[in-house]
C-alpha positions in Angstrom: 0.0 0.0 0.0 1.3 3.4 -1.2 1.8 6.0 1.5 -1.3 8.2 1.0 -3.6 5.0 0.9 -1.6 4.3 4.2 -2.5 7.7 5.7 -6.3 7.5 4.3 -7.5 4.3 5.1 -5.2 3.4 8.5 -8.8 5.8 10.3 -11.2 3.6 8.7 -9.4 0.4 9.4 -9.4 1.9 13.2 -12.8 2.6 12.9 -13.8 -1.4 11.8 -11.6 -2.7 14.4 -13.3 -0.3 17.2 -16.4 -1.3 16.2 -15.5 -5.1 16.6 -14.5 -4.3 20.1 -17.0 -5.5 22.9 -18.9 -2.1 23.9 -18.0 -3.0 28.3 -14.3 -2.2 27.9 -13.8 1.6 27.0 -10.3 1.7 28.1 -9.3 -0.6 25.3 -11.5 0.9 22.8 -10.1 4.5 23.2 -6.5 2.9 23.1 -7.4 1.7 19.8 -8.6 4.9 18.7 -5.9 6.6 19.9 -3.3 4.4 18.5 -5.0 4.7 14.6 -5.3 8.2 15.1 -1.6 8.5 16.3 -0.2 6.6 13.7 -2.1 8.5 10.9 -0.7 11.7 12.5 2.7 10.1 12.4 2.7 8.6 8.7 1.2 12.1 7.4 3.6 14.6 9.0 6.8 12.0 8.3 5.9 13.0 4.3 7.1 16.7 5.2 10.6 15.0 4.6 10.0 14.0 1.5 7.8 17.3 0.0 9.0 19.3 -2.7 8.6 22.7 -1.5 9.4 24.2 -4.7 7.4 21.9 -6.9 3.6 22.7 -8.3 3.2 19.1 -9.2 1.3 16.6 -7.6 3.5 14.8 -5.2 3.0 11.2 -4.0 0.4 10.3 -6.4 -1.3 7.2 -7.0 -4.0 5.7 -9.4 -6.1 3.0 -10.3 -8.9 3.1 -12.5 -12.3 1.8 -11.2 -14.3 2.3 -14.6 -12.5 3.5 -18.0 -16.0 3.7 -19.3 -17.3 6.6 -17.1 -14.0 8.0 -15.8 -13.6 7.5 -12.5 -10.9 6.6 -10.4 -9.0 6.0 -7.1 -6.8 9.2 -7.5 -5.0 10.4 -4.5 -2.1 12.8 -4.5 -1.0 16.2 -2.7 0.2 19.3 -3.7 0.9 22.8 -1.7 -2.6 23.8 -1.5 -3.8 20.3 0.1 -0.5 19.0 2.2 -1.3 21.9 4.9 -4.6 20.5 5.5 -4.1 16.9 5.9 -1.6 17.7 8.4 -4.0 20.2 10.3 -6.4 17.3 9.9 -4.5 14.8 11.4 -3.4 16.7 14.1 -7.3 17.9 15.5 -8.2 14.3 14.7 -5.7 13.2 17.2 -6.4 16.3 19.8 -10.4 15.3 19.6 -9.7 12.0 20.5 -7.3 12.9 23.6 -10.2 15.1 24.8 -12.7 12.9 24.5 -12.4 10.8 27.5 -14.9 12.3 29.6 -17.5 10.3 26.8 -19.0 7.6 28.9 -22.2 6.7 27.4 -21.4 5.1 23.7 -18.4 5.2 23.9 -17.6 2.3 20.9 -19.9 4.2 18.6 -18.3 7.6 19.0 -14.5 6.8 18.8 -15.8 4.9 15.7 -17.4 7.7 13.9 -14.9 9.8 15.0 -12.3 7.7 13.1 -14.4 7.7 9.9 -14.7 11.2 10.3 -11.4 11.7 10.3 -11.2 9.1 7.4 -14.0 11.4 4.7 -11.9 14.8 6.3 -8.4 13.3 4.8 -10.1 11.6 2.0 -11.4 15.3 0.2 -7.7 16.8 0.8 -6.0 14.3 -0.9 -8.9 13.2 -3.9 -7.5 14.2 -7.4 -10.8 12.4 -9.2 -13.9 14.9 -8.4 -16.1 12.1 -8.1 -14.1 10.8 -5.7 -13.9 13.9 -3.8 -17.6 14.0 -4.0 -17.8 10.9 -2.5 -15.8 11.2 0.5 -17.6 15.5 0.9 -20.8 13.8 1.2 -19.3 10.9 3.8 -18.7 13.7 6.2 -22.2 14.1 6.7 -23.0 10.9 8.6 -20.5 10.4 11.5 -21.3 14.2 11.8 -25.0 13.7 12.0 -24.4 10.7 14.5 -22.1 12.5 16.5 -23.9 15.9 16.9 -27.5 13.9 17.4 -26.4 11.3 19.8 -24.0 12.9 21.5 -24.9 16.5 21.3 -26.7 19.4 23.9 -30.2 19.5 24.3 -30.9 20.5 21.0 -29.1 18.3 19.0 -31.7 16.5 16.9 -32.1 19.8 15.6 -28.8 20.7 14.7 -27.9 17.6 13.4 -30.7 17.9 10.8 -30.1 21.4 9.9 -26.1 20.7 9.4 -27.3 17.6 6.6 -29.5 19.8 5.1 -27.9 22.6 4.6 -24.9 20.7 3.0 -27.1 18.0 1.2 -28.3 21.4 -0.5 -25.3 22.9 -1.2 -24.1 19.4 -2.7 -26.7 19.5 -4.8 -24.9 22.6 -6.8 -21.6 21.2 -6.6 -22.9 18.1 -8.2 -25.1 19.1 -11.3 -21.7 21.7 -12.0 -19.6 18.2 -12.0 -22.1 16.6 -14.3 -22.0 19.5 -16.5 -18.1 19.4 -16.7 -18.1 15.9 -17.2 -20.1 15.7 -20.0 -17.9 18.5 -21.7 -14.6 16.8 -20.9 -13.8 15.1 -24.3 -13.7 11.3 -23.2 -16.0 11.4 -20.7 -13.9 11.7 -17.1 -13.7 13.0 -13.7 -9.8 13.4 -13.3 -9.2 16.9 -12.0 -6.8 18.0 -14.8 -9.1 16.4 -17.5 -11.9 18.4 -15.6 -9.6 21.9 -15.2 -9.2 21.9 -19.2 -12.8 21.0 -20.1 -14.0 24.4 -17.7 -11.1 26.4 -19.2 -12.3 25.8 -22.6 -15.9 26.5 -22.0 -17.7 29.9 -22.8 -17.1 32.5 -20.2 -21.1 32.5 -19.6 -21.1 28.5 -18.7 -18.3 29.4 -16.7 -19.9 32.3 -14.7 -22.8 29.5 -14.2 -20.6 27.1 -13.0 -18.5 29.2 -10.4 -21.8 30.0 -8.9 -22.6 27.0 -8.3 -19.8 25.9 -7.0 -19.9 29.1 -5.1 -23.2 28.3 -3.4 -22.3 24.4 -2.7 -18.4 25.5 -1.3 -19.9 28.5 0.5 -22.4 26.7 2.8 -19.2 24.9 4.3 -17.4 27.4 4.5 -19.6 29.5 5.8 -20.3 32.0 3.9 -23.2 35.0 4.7 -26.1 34.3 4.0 -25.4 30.5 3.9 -24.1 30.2 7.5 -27.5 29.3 9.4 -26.6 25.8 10.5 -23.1 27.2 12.0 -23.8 28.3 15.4 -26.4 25.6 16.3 -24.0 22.9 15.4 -21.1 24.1 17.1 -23.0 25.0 20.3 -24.8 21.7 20.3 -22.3 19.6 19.3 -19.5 17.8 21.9 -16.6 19.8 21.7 -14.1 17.5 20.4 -16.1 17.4 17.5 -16.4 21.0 17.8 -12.5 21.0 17.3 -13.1 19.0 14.1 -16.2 20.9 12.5 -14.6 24.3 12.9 -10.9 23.4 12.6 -10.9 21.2 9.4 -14.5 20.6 8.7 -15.1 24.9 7.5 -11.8 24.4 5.1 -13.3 21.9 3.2 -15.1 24.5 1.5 -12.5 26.9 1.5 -10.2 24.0 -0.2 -12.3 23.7 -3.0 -13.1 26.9 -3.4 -9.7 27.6 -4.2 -9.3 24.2 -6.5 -12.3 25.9 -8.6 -11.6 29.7 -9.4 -7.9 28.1 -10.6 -10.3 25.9 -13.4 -12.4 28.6 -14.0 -10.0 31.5 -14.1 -12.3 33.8 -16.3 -15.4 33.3 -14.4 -13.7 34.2 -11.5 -12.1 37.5 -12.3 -15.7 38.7 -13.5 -17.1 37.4 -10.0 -14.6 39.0 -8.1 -16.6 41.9 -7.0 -19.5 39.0 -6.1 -16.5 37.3 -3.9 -15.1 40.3 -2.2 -18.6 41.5 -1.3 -19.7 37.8 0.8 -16.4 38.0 2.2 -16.7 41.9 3.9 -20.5 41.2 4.7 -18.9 37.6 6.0 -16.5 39.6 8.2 -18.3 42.3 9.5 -21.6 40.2 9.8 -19.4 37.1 11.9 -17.8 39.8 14.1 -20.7 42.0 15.2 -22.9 38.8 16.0 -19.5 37.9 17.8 -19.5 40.6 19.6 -22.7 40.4 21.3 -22.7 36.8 22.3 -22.4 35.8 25.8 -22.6 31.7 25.2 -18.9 31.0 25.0 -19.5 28.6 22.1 -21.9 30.5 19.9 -19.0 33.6 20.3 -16.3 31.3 18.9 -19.2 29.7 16.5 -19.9 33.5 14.7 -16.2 34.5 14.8 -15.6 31.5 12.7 -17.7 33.3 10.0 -15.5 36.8 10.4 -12.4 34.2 10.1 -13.4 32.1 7.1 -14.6 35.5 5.9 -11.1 36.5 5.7 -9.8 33.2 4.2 -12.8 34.4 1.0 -11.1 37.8 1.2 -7.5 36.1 0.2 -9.0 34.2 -2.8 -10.9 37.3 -3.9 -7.6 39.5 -4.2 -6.5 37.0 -6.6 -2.5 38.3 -6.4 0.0 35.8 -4.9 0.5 37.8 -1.6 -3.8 37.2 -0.6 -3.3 33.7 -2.0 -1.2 33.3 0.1 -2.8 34.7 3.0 -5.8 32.7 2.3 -3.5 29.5 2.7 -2.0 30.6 6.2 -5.2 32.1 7.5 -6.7 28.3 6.9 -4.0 26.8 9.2 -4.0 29.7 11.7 -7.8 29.6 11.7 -7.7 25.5 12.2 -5.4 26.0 15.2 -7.0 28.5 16.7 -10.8 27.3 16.8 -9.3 24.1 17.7 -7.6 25.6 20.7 -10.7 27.4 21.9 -13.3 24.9 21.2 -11.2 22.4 23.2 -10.4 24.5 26.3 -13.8 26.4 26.5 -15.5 22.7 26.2 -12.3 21.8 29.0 -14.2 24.4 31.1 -17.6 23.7 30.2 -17.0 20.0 32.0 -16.2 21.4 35.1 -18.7 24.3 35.2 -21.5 23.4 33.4 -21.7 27.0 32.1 -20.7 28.3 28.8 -22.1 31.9 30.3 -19.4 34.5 30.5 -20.8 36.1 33.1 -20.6 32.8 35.2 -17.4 33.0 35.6 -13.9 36.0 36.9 -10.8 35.8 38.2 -9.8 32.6 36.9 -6.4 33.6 36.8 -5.7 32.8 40.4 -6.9 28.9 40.4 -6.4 28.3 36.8 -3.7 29.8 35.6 -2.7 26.8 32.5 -6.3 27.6 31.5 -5.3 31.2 31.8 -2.5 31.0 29.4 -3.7 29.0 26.7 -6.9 30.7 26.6 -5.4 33.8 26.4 -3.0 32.5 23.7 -5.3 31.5 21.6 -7.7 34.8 21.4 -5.5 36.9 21.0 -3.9 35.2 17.8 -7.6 35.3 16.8 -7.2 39.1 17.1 -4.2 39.2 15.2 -1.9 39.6 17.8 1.8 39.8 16.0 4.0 37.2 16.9 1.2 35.0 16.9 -0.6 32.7 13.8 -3.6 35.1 13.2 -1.4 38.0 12.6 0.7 36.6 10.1 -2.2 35.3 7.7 -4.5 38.3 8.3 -1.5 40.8 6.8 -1.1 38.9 3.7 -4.9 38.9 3.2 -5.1 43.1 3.9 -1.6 43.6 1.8 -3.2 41.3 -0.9 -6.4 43.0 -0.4 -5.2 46.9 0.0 -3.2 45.8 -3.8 -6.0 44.8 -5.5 -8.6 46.5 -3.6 -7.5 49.8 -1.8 -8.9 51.6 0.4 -12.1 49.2 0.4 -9.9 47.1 2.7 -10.9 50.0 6.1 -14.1 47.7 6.1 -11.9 44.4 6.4 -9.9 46.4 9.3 -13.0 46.9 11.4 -13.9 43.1 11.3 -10.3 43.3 12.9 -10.9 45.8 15.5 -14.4 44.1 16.2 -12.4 41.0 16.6 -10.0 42.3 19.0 -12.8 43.6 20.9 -14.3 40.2 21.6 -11.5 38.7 22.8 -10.7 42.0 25.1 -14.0 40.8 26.3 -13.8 37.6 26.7 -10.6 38.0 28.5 -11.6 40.6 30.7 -14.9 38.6 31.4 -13.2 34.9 32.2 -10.0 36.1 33.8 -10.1 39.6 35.5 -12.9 41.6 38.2 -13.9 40.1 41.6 -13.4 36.0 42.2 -16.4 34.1 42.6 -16.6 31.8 46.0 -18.0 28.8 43.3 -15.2 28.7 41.3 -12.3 28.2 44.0 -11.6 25.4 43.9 -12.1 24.6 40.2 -9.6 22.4 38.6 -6.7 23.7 36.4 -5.6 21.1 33.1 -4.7 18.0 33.6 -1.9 16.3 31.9 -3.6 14.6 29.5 -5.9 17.7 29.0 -2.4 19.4 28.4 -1.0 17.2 25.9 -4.2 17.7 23.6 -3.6 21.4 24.5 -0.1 22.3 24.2 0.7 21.1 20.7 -2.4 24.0 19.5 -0.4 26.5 21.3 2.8 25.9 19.8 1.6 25.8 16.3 0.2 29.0 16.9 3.2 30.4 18.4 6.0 28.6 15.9 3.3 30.0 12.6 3.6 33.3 14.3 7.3 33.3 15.1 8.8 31.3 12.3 5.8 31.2 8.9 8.6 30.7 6.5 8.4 27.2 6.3 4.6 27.2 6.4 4.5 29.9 3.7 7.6 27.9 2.0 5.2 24.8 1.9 1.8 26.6 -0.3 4.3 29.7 -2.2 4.8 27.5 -5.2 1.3 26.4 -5.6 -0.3 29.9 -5.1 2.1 31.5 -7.4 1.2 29.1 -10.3 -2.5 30.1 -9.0 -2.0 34.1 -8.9 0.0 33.4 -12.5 -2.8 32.0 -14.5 -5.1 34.9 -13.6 -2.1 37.6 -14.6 -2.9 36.0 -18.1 -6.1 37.7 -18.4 
């Protein structure tokens, strides 16, 4: 078996083997879990040794063809664009599972659908046949439906439901825009580059068409305004490991294929632009004021997912190597830092049953690891230099300013709204008068810190040292930012 089949299918494998488990020994089954997830966090970051950095082609590819009469086959390769997320993927996959030992009712059937979560995730980053990436988007819905409805708050049947429709919808676009690309390729096939020159050589009206569909399908995922509705309610209601995984991988998906499409459809895209920068300042703006006025933990970091991924649109809409490449690193920073703070706030949610901030002050004296990481990871969410956020959000507003001038004041006050937030926030969980309740409130444990700790570094080493995280995507997005210099 090739190394990326290796990466892929080492989760589902996990997955079948938890689920043969007998359901009374939960020890043995999280080892399990843990152990697949470990080693597929191992085998993914060991091919940073072996990446090109300086290459645009795809690297570690491998084929075999399930049908040559419709097209379709087992394609699986990465490149600059797609490399970043499987190792962001790998990494949550492995942080949900270490903070998912407080489960105690099902445990078999959620480290399982967990696994195969993780499986679809890795399985859309490294497709190179859209059918097959099709395949594996619409796998993501189930062991996220089963997670958020058995598993989830007290209104998780409704979240559930409103996360599968939303993206059955949106599928629906990205779907009938594959048919109709398929049945211009010239033989009749999925493969991504067969695919890429079929839309290239299509009337710029069909192309318009089919970057609006695609549009609609990526931007549900993403979320983009208006399409964001099943967002908050799934993040709330969800467990928060999962909540690691829905907002720190789960919200690039679209964002990944976003960017594979405007490269195919290059001059669709620069006629849309003014459509793209648009969502992503209403996206901004709209994300950080609802943000700002939340006072359920969850639902705050839920909305300023929007304002983030908002940003991430912003990068793509520039269309010049420098917001390209901001969209890239705002991806990763983004995936670190939800991760962070939908794994500590659930951390505290355990012990307090509140996700109020006005429930809580002062923490800073009996929680001071809490403190810290917390701390650490709003204010790279604010842009904080030195830390990831700050890094990904200049190349987006350089990008931006270069293409777009002074339009770019609007994507500085989803900035400042961001910064105040998490002033907030801080203020609200760490500073004013202690509360007698919360005295004696337990700081991270070990294991909670090894789940913890690596989130923190990445967003410290990103912010300190992005050249080899930049080094990783630059070739990739300059090829991007160069085919649309052509028109």
């Amino acid at each position: 078996m090739k190394m990326l089949s290796l990466i892929l299918w080492v989760p589902f494998f996990g997955a079948v083997l938890v689920a043969l488990l007998p359901a009374g020994q939960p020890r043995l089954i999280r080892g399990v879990a843990l152990f697949h997830a470990g080693l597929t966090l191992i085998l993914s970051w060991s091919l940073l040794a072996h990446f090109d950095r300086g290459a645009t082609a795809l690297q570690f590819a491998e084929q075999v063809v399930w049908s040559a009469t419709i097209g379709v086959s087992y394609a699986l390769g990465v490149d600059g664009l797609s490399l970043p997320m499987v190792l962001l993927g790998t990494l949550l996959a492995a942080v949900a599972l270490l903070a998912s030992d407080k489960v105690t009712t099902g445990v078999k059937g959620y480290h399982a659908w967990l696994l195969v979560l993780e499986f679809a995730l890795l399985g859309v980053f490294m497709a190179q046949d859209w059918s097959l990436f099709f395949m594996f988007w619409e796998l993501t819905l189930i062991p996220l439906f089963f997670l958020i409805d058995l598993w989830g708050g007290e209104k998780r049947h409704t979240a559930s439901l409103s996360f599968v429709l939303y993206t059955m919808g949106g599928s629906i676009f990205i779907l009938i825009a594959l048919i109709m690309l398929y049945q211009a390729t010239p033989h009749h096939s999925f493969a991504m580059p067969a695919i890429a020159e079929a839309a290239r050589n299509l009337p710029r009206g069909e192309q318009v068409w089919l970057l609006v569909a695609f549009l609609i399908g990526f931007g549900v995922k993403i979320p983009l305004f208006p399409l964001h509705g099943w967002l908050p309610l799934a993040h709330v209601e969800a467990p928060s490991p999962v909540s690691v995984l829905l907002s720190g991988v789960l919200l690039k998906m679209g964002a990944y294929g976003l960017l594979r499409v405007v490269g195919i459809v290059p001059e669709a895209t620069l006629l849309l632009q003014p459509l793209l920068v648009g969502l992503a300042l209403l996206s901004i703006l709209y994300g950080g004021l609802l943000a700002w006025r939340q006072t359920d933990l969850k639902a705050m970091i839920a909305y300023s997912s929007v304002s983030h991924m908002g940003v991430v649109v912003l990068g793509v809409s520039s269309l010049n190597e420098i917001g390209l490449q901001g969209a890239t690193l705002q991806m990763a920073a983004h995936g670190l830092i939800a991760g962070a703070l939908f794994l500590l706030i659930g951390l505290l949610y355990e012990r307090t049953h509140s996700r109020e901030l006005a429930d809580y002050g002062s923490l800073v004296r009996v929680t001071p690891r809490f403190t810290f990481l917390i701390a650490l990871a709003l204010l790279a969410g604010m842009g904080m230099p030195g830390l990831a956020g700050f890094v990904a959000e200049l190349h987006v507003l350089i990008g931006g300013f270069a293409r777009w001038g002074w339009l770019m004041v609007l994507a500085s006050l989803g900035v400042l709204l961001s910064a105040a937030y998490a002033v907030r926030t801080l203020g609200g969980l760490f500073a004013g008068p202690g509360r007698p309740e919360l005295a004696q409130l337990e700081d991270l444990r070990p294991l909670e810190l090894a789940a913890a700790v690596p989130l923190a570094a990445g967003l410290l080493l990103v912010g300190l040292q992005p050249a080899p995280v930049v080094a990783l995507s630059s070739a990739k997005v300059a090829e991007l930012a160069a085919l649309f210099s052509r028109f």
